[in-house]
C-alpha positions as CSV (number, residue, x, y, z in Angstrom):
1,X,27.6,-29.4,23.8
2,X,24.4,-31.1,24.4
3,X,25.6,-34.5,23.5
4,X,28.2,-34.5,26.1
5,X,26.2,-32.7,29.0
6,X,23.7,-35.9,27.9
7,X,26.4,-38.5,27.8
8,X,27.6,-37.7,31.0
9,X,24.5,-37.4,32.3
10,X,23.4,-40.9,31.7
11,X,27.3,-42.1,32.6
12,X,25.8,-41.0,36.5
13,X,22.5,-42.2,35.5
14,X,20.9,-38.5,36.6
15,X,17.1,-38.4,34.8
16,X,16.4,-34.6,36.2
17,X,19.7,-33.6,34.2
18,X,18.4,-35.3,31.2
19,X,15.3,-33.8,30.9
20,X,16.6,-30.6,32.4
21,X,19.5,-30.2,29.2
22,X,17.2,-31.3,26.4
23,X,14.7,-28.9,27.3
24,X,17.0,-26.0,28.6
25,X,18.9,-26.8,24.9
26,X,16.2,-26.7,22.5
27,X,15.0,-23.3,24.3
28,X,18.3,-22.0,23.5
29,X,18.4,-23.2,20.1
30,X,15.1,-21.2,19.8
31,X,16.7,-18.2,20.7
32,X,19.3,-18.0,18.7
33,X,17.6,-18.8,15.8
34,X,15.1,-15.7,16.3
35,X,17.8,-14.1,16.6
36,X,20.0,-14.8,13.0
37,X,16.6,-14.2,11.6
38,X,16.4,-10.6,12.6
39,X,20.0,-10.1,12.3
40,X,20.1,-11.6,8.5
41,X,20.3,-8.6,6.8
42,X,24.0,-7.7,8.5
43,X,25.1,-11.0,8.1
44,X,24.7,-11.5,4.8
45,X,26.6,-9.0,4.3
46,X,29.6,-9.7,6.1
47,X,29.6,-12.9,4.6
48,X,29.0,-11.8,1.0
49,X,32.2,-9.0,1.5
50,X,34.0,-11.9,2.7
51,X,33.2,-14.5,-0.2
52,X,33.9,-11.4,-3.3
53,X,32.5,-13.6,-6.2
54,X,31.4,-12.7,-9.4
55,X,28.0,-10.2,-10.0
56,X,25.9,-13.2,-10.7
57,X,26.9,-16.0,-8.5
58,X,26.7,-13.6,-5.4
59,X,23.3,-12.2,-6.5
60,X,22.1,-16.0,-6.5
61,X,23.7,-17.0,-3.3
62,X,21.9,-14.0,-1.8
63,X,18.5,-15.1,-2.9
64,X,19.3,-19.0,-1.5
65,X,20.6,-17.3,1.9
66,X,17.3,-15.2,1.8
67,X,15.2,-17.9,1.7
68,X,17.3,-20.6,3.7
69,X,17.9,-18.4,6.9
70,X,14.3,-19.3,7.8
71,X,15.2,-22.9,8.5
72,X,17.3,-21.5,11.3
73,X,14.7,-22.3,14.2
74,X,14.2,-25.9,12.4
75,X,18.0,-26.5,12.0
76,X,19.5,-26.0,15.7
77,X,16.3,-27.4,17.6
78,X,17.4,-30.4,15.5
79,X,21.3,-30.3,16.3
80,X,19.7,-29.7,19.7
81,X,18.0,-33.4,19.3
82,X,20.9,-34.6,17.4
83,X,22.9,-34.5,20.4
84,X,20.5,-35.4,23.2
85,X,19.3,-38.4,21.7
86,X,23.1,-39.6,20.7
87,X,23.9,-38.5,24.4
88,X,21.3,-41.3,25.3
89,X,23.3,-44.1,23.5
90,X,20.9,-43.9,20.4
91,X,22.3,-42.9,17.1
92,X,19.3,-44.7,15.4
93,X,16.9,-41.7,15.8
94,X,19.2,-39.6,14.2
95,X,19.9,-41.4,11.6
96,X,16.2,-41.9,11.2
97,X,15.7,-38.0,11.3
98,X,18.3,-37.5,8.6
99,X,17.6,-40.1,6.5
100,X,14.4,-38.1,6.2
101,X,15.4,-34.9,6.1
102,X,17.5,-35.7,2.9
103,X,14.9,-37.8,1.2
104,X,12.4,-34.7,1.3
105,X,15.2,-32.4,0.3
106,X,16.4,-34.5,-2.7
107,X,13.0,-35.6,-3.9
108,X,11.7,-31.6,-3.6
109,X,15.0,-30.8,-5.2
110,X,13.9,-32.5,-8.1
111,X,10.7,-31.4,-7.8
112,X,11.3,-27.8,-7.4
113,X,14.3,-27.1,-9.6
114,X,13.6,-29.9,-12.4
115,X,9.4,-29.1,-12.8
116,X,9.0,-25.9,-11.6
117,X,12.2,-24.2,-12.9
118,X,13.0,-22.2,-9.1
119,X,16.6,-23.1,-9.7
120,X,18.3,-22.0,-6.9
121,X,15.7,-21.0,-4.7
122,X,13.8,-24.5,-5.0
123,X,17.4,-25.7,-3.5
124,X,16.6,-22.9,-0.9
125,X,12.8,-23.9,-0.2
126,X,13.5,-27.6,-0.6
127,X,16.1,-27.3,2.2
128,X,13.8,-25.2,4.7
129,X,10.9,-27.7,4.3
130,X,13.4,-30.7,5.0
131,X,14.4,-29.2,7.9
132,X,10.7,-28.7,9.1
133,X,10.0,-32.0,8.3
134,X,13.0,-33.1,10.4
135,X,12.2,-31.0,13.6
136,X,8.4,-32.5,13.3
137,X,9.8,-35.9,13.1
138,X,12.0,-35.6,15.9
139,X,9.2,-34.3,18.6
140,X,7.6,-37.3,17.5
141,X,10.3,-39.8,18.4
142,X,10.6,-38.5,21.9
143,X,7.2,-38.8,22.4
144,X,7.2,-41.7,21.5
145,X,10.4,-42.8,23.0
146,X,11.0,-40.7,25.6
147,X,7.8,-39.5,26.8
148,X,8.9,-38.9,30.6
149,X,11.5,-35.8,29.3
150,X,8.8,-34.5,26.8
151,X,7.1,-33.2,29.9
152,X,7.1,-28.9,30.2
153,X,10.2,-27.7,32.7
154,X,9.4,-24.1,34.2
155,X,10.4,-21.4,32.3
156,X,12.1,-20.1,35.5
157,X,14.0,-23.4,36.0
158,X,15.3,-23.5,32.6
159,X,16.5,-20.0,33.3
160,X,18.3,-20.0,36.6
161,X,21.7,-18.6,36.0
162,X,23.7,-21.5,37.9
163,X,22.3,-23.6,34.8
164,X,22.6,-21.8,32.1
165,X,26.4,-20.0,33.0
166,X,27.6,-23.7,32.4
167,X,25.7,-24.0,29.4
168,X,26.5,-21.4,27.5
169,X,30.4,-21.3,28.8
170,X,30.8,-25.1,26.8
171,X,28.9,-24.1,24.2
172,X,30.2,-20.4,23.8
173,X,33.7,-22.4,23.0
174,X,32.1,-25.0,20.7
175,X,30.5,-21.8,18.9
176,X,33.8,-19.7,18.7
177,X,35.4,-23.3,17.8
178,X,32.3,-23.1,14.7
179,X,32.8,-19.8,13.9
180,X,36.3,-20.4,13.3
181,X,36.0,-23.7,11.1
182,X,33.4,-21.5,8.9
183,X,35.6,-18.6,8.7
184,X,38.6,-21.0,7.2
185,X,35.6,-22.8,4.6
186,X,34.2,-19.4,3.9
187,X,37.9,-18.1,3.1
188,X,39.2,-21.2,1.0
189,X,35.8,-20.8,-0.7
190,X,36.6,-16.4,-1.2
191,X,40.0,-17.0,-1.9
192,X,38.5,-19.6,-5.0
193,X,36.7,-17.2,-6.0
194,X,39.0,-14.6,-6.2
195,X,41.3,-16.7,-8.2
196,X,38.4,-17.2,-11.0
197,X,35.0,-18.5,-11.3
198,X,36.6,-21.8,-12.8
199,X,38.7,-22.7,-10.0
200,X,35.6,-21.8,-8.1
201,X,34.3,-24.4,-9.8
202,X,36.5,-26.9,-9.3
203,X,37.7,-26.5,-5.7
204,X,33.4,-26.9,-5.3
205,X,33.5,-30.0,-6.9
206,X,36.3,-31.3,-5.2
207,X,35.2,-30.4,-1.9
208,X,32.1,-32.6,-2.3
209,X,33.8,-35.3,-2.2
210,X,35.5,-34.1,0.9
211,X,32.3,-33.9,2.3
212,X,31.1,-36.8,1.3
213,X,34.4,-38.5,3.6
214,X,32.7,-35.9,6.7
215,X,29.8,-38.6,6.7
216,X,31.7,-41.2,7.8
217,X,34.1,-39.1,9.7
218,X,31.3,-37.1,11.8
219,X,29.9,-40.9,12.5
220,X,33.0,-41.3,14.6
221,X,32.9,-38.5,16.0
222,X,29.1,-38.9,17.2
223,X,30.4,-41.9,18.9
224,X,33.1,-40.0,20.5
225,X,30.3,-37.4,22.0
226,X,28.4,-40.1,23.1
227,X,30.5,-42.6,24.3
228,X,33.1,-40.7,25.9
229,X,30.5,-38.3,27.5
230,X,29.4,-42.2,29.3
231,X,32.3,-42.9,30.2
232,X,33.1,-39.7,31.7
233,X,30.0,-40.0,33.4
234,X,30.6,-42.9,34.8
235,X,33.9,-42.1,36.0
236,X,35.6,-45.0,34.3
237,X,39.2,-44.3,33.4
238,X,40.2,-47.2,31.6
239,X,36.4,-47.1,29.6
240,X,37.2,-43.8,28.3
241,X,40.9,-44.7,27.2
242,X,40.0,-47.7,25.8
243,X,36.9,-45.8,23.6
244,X,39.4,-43.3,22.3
245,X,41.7,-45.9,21.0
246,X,38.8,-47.8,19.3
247,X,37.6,-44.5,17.7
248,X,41.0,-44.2,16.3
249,X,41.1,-47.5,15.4
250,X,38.3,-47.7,13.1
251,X,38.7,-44.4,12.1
252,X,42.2,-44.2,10.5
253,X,41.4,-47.5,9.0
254,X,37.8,-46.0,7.2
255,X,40.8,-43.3,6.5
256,X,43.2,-44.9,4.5
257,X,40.6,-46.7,2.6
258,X,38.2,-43.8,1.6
259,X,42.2,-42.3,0.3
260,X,43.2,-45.6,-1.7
261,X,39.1,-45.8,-2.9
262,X,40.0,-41.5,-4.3
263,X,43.5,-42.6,-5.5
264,X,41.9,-45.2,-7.6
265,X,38.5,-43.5,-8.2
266,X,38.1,-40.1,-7.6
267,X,39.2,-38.7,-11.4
268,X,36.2,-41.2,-12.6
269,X,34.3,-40.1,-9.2
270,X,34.0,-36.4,-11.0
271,X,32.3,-37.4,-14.0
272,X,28.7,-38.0,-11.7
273,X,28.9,-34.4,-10.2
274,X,29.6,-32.9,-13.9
275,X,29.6,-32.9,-17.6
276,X,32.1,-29.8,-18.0
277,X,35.2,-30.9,-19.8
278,X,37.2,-27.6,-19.0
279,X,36.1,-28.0,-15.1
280,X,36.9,-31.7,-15.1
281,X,40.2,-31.7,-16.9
282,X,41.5,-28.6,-14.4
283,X,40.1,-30.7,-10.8
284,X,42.4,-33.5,-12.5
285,X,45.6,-31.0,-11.7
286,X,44.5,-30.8,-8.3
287,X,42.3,-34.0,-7.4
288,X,45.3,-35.2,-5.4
289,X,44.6,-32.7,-2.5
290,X,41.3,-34.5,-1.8
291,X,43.1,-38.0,-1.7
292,X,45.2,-37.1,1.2
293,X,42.5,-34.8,3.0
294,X,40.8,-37.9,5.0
295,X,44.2,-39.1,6.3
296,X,45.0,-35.3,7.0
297,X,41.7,-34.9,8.7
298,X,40.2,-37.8,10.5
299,X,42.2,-37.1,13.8
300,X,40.3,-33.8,14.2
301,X,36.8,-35.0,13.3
302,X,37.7,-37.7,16.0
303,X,39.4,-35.6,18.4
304,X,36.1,-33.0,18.2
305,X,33.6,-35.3,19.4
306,X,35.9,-36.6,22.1
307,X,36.6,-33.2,23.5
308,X,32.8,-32.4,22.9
309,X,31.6,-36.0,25.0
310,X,33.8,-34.7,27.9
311,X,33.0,-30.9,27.8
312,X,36.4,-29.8,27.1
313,X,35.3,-27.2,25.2
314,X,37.8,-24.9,26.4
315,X,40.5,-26.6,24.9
316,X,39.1,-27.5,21.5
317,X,38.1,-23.9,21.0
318,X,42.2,-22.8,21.9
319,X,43.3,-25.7,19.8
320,X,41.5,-24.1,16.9
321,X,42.6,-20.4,17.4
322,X,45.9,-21.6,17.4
323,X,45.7,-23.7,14.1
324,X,43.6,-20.6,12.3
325,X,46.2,-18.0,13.3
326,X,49.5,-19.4,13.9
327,X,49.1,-22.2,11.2
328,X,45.9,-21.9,8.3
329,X,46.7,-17.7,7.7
330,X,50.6,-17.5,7.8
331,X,50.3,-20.8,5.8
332,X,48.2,-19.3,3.4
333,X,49.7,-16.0,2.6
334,X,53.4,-17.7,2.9
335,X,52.4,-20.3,-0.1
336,X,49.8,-18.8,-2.2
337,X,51.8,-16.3,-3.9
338,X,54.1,-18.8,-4.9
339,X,51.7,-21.7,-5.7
340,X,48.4,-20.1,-6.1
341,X,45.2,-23.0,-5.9
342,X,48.1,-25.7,-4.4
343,X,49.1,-23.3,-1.9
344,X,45.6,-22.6,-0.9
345,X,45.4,-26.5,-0.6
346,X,47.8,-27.1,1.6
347,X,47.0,-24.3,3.6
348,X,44.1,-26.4,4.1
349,X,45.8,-29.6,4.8
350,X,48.4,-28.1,7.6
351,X,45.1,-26.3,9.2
352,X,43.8,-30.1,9.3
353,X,47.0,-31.4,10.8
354,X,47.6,-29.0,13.1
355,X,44.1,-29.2,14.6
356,X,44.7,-33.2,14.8
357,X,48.1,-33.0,16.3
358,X,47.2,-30.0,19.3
359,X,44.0,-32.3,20.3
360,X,46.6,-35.0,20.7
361,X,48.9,-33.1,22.4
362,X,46.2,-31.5,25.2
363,X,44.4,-35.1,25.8
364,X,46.1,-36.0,28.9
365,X,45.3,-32.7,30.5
366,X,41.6,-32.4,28.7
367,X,40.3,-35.6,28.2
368,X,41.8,-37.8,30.2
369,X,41.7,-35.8,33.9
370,X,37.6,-36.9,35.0
């Protein structure tokens, strides 16, 4: 919720509020991080009850959540920066900060995993110190950018009540919104797993190159946050309607090309990620699902940032109850018995639809009214 408190903020051109939500944010992001730390045994084991792999891959995953957890304090104070500085108009410092932060973690990947044999604990540790590094290079940039909100706030300001009630109220949504999108990654990810290690395997693979899509995707919805936080801000009607149909613009069109680049590509695509013949000739059966995912999925990632930019967090978190209850679980257990893997897949895809489509449906009412 920062980047649309931000946005908005600058829309109206109100410095107190800027300084005021970066600082009041990245104290909360503290907090909360202290407190997944202490709270890490309990949730790794929810989530490792949840997940029911095999003896070995959940005794490794265990050891890389062990050592990861402790980039917590790293990782949100940076999602806290993320968002203030895109808030301010300036995507550059984040992509600055990231470009970083996966530089160090690639090149220690190497480094760790290739020369000093840690496996998946130099993953772990390579990851942690990235973050670090990141966080380190982001107090730098406002300093150096934005020295006037680098200056200390009260404790007791960045605690009144009035303040923080409409913090955490967005950003309680946004996290019940998160806790939601994990809980339907975790499952596809438990429900691969249960299946067997080799379509554990493959779904892995192929979700990479979902991710990869999320990139360019969460670049559109960045400038959703921002830009519709602005014009929000500003109170411009016609700005903000105007900023939603570019977004969707550009965004269906990066779409349809990232599906027609997989259609053409993506069996071909597989061979970089790994040299398995038994994993590659099984993702061919079911490569297809990736292929439609960013044309299934790009209204939501856009949809998100909008709702984010103009606080509607309300809404976004019910749009995603809805499309985990009423549409991703019935989905799920009404197809998978008949069509095992497939039906978990297009579980998947209707969850991505349906997220897309009730966004649409609530704009007038949650994005529109200013």
């Amino acid at each position: 919720g920062t980047s649309g408190f931000t946005a908005q903020s600058f829309g109206a051109r109100d410095d107190k509020a800027l300084h005021l939500g970066l600082q009041r944010s990245l104290l909360v992001a503290l907090l909360l991080a202290f407190g997944l730390i202490l709270l890490q045994v309990p949730i790794q084991w929810v989530a490792f009850k949840l997940l029911d792999g095999s003896t070995q891959v959940t005794s490794l995953a265990r050891q890389y959540f062990f050592i990861r957890i402790y980039a917590a304090p790293a990782t949100l104070m940076l999602y806290s920066f993320y968002g203030w500085f895109l808030g301010m108009q300036n995507a550059r410092i984040p992509m600055a900060i990231a470009i970083v932060v996966n530089s160090v973690n690639i090149g220690l990947n190497f480094l760790l995993v290739y020369a000093f044999h840690m496996h998946s604990n130099g993953v772990a540790l390579a990851s942690v110190v990235a973050q670090y590094t990141g966080l380190i290079l982001a107090i730098w940039f406002l300093f150096k950018r934005y020295k006037a909100f680098a200056r200390r706030i009260a404790l007791k300001i960045l605690l009144k009540k009035e303040g923080l009630m409409i913090f955490f109220k967005v950003n309680g949504d946004i996290f019940i919104r998160t806790l939601l999108l994990i809980f339907v990654l975790t499952f596809f990810t438990g429900m691969s797993a249960r299946i067997s290690n080799k379509i554990l395997a493959v779904n892995t693979l192929l979700f990479q190159f979902f991710f990869f899509f999320s990139y360019f995707a969460d670049g559109f919805a960045f400038a959703g946050e921002a830009l519709a936080g602005k014009a929000k801000g500003s109170g411009s009607f016609v700005l903000l309607k105007s900023t939603v149909n570019r977004l969707f613009v550009w965004g269906l069109g990066i779409a349809v090309m990232t599906g027609i680049i997989y259609l053409v590509g993506l069996k071909y695509f597989m061979y970089i990620l790994t040299d398995n013949r038994d994993i590659l000739n099984l993702a061919k059966e079911y490569y297809w699902w990736v292929v439609l995912l960013p044309l299934t999925g790009i209204a939501a990632f856009i949809w998100d940032g909008i709702y984010v930019g103009v606080t509607a967090a309300k809404a976004m978190r019910n749009t995603m109850i809805l499309s985990v209850i009423f549409i991703f679980l019935p989905a799920f257990y009404l197809l998978f018995p008949y069509f095992g893997n497939n039906g978990l897949w297009m579980a998947l895809q209707l969850f991505m639809i349906s997220r897309g489509l009730s966004m649409w449906l609530l704009a007038r009412k949650a994005v529109y009214r200013l």
